[in-house]
VEXDREN-2710 file (C-alpha; in Angstrom, 1 decimal):
% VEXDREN-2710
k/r/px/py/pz
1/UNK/-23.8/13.7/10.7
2/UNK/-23.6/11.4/7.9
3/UNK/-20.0/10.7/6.0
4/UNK/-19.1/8.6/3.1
5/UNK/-16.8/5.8/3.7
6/UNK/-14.6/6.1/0.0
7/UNK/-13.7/1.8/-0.8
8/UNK/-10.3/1.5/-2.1
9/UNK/-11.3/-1.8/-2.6
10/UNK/-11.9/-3.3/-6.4
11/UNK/-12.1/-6.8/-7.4
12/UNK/-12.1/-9.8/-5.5
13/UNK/-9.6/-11.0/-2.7
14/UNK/-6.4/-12.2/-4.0
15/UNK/-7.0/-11.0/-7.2
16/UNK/-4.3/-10.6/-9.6
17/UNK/-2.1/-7.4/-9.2
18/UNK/-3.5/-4.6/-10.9
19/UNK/-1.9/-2.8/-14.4
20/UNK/-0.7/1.0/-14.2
21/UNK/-4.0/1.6/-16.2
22/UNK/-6.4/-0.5/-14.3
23/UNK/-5.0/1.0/-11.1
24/UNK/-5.5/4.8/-12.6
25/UNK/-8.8/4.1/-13.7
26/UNK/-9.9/3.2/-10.3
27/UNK/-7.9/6.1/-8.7
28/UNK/-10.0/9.0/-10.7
29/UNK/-12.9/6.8/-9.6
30/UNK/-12.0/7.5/-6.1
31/UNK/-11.8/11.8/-7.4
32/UNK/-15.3/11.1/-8.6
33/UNK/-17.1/9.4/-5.6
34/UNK/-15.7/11.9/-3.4
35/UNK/-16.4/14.6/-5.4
36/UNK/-20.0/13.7/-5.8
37/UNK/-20.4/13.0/-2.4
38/UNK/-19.5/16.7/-1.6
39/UNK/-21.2/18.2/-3.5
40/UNK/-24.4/15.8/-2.7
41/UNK/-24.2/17.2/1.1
42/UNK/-22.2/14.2/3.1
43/UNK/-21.1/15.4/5.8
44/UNK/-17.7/13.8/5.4
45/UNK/-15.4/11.7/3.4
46/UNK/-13.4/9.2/5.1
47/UNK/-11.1/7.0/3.3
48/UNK/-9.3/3.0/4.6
49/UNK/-5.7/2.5/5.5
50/UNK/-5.1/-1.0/3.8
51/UNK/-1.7/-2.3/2.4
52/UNK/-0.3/-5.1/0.6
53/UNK/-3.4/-6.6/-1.0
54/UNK/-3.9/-6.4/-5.1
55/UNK/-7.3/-5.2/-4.7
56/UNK/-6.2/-1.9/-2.7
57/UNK/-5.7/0.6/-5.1
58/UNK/-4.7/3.4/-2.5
59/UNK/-2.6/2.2/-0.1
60/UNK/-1.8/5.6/1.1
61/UNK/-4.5/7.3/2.9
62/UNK/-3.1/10.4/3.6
63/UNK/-1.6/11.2/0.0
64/UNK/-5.5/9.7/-1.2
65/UNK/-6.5/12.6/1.2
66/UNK/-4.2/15.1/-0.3
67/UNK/-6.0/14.8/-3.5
68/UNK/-9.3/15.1/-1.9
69/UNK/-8.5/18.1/-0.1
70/UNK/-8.0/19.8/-3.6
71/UNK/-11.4/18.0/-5.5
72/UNK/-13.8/18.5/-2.3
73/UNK/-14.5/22.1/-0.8
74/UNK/-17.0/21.5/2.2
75/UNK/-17.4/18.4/3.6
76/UNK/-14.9/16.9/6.2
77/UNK/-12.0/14.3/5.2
78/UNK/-10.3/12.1/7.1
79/UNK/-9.7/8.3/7.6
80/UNK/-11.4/5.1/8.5
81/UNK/-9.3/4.8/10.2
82/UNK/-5.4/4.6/10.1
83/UNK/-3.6/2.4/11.7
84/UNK/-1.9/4.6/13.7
85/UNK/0.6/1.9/15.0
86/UNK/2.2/1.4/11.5
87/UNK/4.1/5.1/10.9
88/UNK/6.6/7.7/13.2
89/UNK/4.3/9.5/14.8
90/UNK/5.8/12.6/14.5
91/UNK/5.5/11.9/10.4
92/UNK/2.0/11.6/10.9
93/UNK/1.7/15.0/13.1
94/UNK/3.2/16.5/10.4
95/UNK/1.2/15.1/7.5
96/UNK/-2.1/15.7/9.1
97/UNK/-1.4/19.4/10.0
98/UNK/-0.4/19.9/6.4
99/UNK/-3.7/18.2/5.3
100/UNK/-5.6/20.2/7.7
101/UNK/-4.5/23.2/6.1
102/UNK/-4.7/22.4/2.7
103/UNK/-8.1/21.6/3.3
104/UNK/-9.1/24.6/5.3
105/UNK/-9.2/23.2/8.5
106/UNK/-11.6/20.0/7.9
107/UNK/-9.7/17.2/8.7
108/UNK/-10.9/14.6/11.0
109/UNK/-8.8/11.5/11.8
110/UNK/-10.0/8.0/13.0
111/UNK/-6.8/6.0/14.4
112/UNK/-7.4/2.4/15.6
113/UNK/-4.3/0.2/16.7
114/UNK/-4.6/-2.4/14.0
115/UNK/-4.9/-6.4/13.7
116/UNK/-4.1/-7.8/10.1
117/UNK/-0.8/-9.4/10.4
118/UNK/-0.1/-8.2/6.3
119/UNK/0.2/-4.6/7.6
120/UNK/2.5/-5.0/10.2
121/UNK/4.9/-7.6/8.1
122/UNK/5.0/-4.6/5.4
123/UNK/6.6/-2.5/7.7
124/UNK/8.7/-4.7/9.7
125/UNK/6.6/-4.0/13.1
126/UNK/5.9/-6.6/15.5
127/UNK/2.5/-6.5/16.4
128/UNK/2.8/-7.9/19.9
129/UNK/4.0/-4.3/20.3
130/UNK/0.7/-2.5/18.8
131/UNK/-0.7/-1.0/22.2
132/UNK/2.3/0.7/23.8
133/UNK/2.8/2.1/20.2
134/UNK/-0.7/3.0/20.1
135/UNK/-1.1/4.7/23.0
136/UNK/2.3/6.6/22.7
137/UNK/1.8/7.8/19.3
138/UNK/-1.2/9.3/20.4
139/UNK/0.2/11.3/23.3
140/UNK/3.3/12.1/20.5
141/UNK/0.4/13.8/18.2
142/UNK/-1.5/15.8/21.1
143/UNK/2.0/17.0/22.0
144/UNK/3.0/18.0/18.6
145/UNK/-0.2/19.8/17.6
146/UNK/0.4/21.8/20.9
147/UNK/3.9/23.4/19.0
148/UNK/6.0/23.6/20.9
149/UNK/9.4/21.6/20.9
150/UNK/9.4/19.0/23.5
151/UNK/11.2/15.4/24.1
152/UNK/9.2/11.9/24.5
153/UNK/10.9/9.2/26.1
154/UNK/8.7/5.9/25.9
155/UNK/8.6/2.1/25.4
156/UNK/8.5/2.7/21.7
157/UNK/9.8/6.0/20.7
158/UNK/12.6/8.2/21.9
159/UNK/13.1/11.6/20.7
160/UNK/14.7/14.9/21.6
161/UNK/13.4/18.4/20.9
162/UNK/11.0/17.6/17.9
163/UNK/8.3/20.1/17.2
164/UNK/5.6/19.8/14.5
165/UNK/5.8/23.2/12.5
166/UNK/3.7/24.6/10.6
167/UNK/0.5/23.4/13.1
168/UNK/-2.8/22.6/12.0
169/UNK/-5.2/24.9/11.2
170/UNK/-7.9/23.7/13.9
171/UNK/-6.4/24.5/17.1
172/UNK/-5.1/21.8/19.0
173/UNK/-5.4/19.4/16.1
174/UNK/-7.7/17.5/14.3
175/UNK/-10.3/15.6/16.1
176/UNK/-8.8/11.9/17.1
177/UNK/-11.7/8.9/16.8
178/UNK/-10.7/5.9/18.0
179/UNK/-11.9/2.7/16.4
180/UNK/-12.3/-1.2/18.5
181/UNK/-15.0/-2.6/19.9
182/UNK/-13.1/-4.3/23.4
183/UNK/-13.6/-3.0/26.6
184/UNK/-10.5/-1.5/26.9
185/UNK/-10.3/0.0/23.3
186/UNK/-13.5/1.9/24.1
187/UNK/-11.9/2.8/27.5
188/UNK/-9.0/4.7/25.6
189/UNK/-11.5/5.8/23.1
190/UNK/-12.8/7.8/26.1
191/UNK/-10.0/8.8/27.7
192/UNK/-7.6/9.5/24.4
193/UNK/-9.5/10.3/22.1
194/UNK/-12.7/12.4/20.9
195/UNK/-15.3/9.9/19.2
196/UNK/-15.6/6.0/19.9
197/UNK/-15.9/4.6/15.7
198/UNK/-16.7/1.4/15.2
199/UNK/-17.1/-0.7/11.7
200/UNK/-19.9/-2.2/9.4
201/UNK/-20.2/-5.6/11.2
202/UNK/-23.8/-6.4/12.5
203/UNK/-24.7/-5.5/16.0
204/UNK/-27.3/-7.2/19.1
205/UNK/-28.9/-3.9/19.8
206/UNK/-28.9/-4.9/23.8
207/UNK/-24.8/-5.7/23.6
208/UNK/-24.1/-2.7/21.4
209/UNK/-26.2/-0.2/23.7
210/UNK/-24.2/-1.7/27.0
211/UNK/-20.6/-1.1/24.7
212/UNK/-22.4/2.7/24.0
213/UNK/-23.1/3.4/27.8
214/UNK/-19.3/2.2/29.0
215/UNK/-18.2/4.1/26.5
216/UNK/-20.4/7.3/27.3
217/UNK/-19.5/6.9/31.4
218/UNK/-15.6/7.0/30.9
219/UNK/-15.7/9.9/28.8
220/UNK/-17.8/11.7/30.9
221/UNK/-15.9/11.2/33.8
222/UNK/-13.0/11.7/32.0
223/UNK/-14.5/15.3/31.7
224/UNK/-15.0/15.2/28.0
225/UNK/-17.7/15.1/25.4
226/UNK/-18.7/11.7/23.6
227/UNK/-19.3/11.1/20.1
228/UNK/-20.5/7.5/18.9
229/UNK/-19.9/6.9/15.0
230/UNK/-21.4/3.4/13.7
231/UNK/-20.4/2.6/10.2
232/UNK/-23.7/1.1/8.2
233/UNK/-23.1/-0.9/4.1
234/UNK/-25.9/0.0/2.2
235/UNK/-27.6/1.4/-0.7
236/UNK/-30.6/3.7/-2.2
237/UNK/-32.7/3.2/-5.5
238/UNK/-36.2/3.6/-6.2
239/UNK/-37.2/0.3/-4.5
240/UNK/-36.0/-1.9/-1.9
241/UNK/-35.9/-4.7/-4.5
242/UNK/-33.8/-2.9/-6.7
243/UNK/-31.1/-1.5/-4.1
244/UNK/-30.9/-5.2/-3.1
245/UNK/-30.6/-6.0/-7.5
246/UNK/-27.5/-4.0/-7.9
247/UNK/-26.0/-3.8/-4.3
248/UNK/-27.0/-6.8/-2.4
249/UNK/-24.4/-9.6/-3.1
250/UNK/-21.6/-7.4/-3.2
251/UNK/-22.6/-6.0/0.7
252/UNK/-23.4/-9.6/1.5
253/UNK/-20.0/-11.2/0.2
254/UNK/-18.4/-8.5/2.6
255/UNK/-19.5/-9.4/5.7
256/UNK/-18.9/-13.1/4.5
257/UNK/-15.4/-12.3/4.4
258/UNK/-15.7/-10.4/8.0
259/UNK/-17.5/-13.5/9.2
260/UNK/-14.6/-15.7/8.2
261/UNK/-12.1/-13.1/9.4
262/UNK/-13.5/-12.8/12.3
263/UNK/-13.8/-16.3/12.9
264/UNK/-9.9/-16.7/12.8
265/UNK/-9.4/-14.2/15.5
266/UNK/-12.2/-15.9/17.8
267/UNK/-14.8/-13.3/17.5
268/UNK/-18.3/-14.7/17.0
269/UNK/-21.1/-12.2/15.1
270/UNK/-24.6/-11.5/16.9
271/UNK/-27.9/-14.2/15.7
272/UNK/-29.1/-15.7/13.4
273/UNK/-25.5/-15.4/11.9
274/UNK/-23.8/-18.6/12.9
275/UNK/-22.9/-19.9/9.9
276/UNK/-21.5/-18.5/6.4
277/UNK/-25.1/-19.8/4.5
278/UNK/-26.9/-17.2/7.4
279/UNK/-26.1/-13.8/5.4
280/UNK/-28.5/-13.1/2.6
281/UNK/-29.9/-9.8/2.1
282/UNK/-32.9/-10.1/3.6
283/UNK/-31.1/-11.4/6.7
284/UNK/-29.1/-8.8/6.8
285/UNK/-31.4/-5.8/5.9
286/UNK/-32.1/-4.7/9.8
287/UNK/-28.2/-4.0/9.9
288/UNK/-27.8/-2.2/6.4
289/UNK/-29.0/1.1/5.3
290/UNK/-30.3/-0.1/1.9
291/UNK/-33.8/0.3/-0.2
292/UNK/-35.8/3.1/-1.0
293/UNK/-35.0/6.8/-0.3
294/UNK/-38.1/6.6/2.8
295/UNK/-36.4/2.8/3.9
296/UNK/-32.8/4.7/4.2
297/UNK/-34.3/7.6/6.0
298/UNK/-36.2/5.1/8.4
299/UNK/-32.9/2.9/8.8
300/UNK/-30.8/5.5/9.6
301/UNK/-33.2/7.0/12.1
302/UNK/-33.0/3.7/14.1
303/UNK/-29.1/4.1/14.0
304/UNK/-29.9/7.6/15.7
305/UNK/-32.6/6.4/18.1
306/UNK/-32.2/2.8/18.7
307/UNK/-28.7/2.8/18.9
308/UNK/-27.7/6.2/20.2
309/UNK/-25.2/7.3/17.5
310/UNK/-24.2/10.5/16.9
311/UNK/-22.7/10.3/13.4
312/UNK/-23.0/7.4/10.7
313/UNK/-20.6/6.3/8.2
314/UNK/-22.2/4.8/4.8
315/UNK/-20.6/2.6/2.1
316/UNK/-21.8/2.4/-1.0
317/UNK/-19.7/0.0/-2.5
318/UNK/-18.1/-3.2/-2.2
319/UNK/-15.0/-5.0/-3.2
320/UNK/-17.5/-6.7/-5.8
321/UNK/-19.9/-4.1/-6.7
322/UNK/-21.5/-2.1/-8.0
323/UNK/-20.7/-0.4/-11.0
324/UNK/-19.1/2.9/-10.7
325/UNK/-22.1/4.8/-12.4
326/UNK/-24.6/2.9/-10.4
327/UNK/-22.5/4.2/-7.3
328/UNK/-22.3/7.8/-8.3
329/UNK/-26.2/7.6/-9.0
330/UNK/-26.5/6.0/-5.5
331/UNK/-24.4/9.1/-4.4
332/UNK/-26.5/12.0/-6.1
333/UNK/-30.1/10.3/-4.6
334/UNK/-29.1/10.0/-1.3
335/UNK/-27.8/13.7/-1.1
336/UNK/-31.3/15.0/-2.6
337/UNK/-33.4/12.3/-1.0
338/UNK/-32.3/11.1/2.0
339/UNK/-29.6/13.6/3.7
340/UNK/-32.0/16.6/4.0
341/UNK/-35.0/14.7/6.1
342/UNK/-32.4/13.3/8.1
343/UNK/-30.4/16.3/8.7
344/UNK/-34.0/18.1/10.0
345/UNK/-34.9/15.1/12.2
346/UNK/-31.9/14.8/13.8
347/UNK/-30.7/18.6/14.1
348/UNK/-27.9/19.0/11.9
END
């Protein structure tokens, strides 16, 4: 499957806050990229849960996705991902059984336990408490989608008789991916949840298969299915040259500022990128989905083959770029060129 990772990202970091206008105009951009990417045959549409930065123009994912539920009719929605640990759990039970029916059943939700300081300061959560809170909220949710009225008494939440009325409409609940890339993220990825997702960063194809294989054991002796979704930046246009043209320094000064971020957390990328001078396009093009309509078809192939994914989540734009009409006609060719031959080759 492929799905389309909607930015809610415009302008630089730390740019000034945005006017009520500014902030609408991007908004209906968000309406258009998703419609467009529905109609165009992505499998998906999955939207960020960012907060308290002046470039976010949706801080809310699931109110973005109540909007989408009403502009899209086909494709799936959900997010990339939430950070699960910031909200009442039972809020979020409700919310996404609401969304799930207002959509018609086609919610799928990626909850990851979160790391930007920002985030946790906006809601008045210590973060040293992220993984009991993770872990409970998503036993809270399995519960709740279950209906009937029960009690939780954890490390981090206490409650008598709740109950999560009216359920979703897929039974059970939405499907729960789980993003992180640590050993014992994709261990609960495996165990908790129904997809390992992981983001946009580049990858050494030998480390990333050994991550896929742990991640593939525990869930099969866990008894359940696995599902690997990799998140690829990229772009299509007639020629590789002029993919890299319009979208190549806004994909590159992203992973420059997931380089750096990384960098204050300890976590060092894969070679040749050392250094913030090693990302140009070219560098990076063997860990992008960007070019020509047969290029994206090839790259995404490898994704399938050489990486053993089962679903891939583009971006088409950046913080910095493109322009919104180069992005919708980014959107329209890679639902008529690209998404068919890869939806033959690889079955869907």
């Amino acid at each position: 499957m492929i799905h389309y990772l909607l930015d809610t990202h415009f302008g630089d970091y730390g740019r000034p806050v945005p006017s009520a206008e500014e902030a609408q105009t991007h908004l209906a951009t968000l309406l258009e990229e998703a419609t467009l990417a529905d109609e165009a045959g992505f499998d998906g549409v999955l939207v960020p849960d960012r907060h308290n930065r002046p470039e976010t123009m949706a801080p809310s994912p699931l109110l973005l996705l109540s909007a989408l539920s009403q502009a899209t009719s086909r494709c799936q929605l959900g997010t990339f991902s939430l950070v699960l640990t910031l909200y009442p759990p039972m809020l979020v039970a409700e919310e996404m059984a609401q969304l799930d029916l207002t959509s018609g059943g086609r919610t799928v939700f990626s909850v990851s336990m979160g790391y930007h300081p920002v985030y946790f300061a906006q809601v008045g959560i210590d973060p040293k408490q992220r993984v009991s809170r993770f872990e409970e909220a998503v036993e809270i949710l399995r519960r709740a989608w279950i209906g009937e009225t029960f009690s939780f008494h954890g490390k981090r939440f206490d409650l008598d008789d709740v109950r999560c009325t009216p359920l979703p409409a897929q039974p059970g609940g939405p499907a729960l991916w789980m993003g992180g890339e640590s050993e014992q993220m994709i261990r609960r990825a495996a165990t908790l949840g129904d997809a390992w997702a992981t983001g946009q960063a580049p990858v050494e194809r030998d480390a990333w298969l050994r991550r896929v294989e742990l991640y593939r054991t525990q869930a099969e002796a866990a008894g359940k299915p696995s599902h690997v979704v990799i998140m690829r930046d990229g772009f299509v246009a007639s020629t590789y040259e002029e993919a890299a043209r319009l979208a190549g320094d806004a994909a590159v000064a992203e992973q420059v500022f997931l380089f750096r971020n990384n960098a204050t957390r300890g976590k060092k990328f894969p070679p040749p990128f050392a250094t913030e001078d090693d990302f140009t396009v070219d560098r990076m093009r063997p860990h992008l989905v960007l070019g020509s309509p047969a290029d994206c078809i090839e790259q995404l192939q490898r994704c399938y083959d050489e990486l053993d994914a089962d679903s891939v989540v583009m971006r088409f734009r950046f913080p910095l770029g493109p322009a919104a009409s180069a992005v919708q006609e980014a959107i329209q060719q890679f639902g008529e060129e690209v998404i068919p031959h890869v939806h033959d080759r690889v079955g869907v």
